[in-house]
C-alpha positions in Angstrom: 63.1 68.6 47.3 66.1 68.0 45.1 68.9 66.1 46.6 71.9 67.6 47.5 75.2 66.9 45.1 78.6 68.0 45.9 81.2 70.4 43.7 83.0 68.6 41.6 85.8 67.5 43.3 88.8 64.6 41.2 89.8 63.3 44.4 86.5 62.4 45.3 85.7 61.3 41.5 88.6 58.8 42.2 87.5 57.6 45.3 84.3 56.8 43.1 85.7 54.8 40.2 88.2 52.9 42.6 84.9 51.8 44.8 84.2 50.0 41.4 86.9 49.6 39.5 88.1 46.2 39.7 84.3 44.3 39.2 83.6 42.8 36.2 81.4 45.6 33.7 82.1 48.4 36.3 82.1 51.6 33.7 77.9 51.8 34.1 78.1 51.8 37.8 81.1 54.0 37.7 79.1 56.9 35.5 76.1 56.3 37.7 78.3 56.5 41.1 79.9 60.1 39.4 76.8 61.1 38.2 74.8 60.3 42.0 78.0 62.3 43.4 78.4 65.6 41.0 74.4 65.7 39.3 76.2 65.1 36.1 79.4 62.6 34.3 82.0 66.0 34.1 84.2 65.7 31.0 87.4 65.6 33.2 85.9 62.6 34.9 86.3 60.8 31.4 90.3 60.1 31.3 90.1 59.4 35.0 87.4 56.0 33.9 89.2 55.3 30.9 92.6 54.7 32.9 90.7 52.9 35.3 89.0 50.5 33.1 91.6 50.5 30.8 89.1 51.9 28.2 89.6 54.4 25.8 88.5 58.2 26.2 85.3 57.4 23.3 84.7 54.1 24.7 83.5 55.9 27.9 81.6 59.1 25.9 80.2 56.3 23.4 78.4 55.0 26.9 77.9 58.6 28.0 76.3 59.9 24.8 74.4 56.7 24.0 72.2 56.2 27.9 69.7 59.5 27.7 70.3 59.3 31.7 73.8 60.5 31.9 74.1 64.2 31.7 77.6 65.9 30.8 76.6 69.2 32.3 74.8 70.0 35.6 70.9 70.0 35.9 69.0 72.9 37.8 68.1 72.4 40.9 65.0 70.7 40.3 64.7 68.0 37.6 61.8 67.5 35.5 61.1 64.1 33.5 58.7 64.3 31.1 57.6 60.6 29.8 57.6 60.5 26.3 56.7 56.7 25.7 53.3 55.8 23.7 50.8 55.8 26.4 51.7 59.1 27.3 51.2 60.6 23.7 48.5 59.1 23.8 47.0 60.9 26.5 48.1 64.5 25.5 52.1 64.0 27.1 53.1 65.9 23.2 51.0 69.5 24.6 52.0 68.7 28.0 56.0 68.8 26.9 55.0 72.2 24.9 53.5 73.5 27.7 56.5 72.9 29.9 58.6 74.1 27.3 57.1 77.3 27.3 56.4 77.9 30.7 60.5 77.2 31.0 61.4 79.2 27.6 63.9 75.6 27.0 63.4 72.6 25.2 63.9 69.4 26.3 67.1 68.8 27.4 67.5 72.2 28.5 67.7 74.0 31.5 66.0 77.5 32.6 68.2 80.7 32.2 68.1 80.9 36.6 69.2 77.2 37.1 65.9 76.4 38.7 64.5 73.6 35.8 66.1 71.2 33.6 63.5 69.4 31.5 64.5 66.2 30.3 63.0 63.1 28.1 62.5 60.3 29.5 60.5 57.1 27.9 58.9 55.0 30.1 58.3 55.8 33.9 56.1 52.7 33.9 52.7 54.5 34.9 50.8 53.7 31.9 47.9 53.5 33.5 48.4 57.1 34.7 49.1 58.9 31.5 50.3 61.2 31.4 53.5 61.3 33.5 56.4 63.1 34.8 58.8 62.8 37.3 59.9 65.8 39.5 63.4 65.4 41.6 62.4 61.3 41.5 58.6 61.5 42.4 56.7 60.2 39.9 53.5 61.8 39.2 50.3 60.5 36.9 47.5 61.8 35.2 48.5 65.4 34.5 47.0 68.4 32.8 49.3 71.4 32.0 47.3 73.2 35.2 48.7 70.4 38.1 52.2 71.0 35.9 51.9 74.5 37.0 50.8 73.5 39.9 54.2 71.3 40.6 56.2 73.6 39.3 55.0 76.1 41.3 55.7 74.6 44.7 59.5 73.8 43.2 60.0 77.4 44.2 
C-alpha cells in the first residue's frame, strides 16, 4: 500500500527546507524532504529553496530536472518502477515495460487517466540476479513475466 502524502501546504514546505537549511549541501535533502512530504518537488516550492540556499530559481530545477527521482507533478496512488538497467533488458524488462505500457494506455513517465498508476524508469534496483524487476510503492519485486505484472497490478486495486 502506498504511503500516505499530505496536500501541498507552503507553510509546511518551509518548515521542510528550514529543518535543513543551514547544513552544508542541504538542497538534495531539501527536494527529497519536499518530495517525502507532498509525492512530488511543486514548482512553488522552487523560490521558497532558492531563497533558502541562497540559490538561484534554475540552480534548484537544474537539480530537479537532472535526478530522474524527483517528480514536478504528483504520482498516482500507486507507483510503479520499472528497472531499465542491462540485466533487466537482458531478461525481457524492454516487452515487460510495453506490456505495462499498454495495460496502463501511458508511457513511462506517465500516469493513468484515473490517478491509480504512474509508471516510472528507473535503472538499477540492484536485483540483477532477479531480472527482471520492478518496484511497486517501494517493494521490490524479481523475476517477472507480464502475467505476475498483471498479477501486481491487479491487487493495487
Amino acid at each position: 500500500m502506498r504511503l500516505s502524502v499530505d496536500a501541498w501546504n507552503p507553510d509546511r514546505a518551509a518548515g521542510l527546507i528550514g529543518e535543513h537549511a543551514g547544513r552544508p549541501g542541504a538542497l538534495l535533502p531539501v527536494l527529497h524532504a519536499l518530495q517525502e512530504a507532498f509525492g512530488f518537488v511543486p514548482e512553488a516550492a522552487v523560490p521558497m529553496v532558492a531563497a533558502a540556499l541562497n540559490l538561484s530559481r534554475a540552480d534548484v530545477h537544474g537539480v530537479i530536472s537532472f535526478y530522474h527521482d524527483f517528480r514536478r507533478e504528483p504520482p498516482g496512488r500507486h507507483v510503479i518502477k520499472l528497472c531499465r538497467a542491462e540485466s533487466c533488458q537482458a531478461m525481457g524488462s524492454d516487452a515487460l515495460a510495453a506490456h505495462a505500457e499498454a495495460r496502463c494506455a501511458v508511457g513511462l513517465g506517465g500516469t493513468t487517466a484515473d490517478g491509480r498508476i504512474t509508471l516510472e524508469p528507473i535503472y538499477c534496483l540492484g536485483l540483477c540476479a532477479c531480472s527482471p524487476s520492478v518496484m511497486i510503492d517501494g517493494r521490490v519485486v524479481g523475476r517477472l513475466t507480464p502475467q505476475r505484472l498483471d498479477a501486481l497490478m491487479d491487487a493495487l486495486a
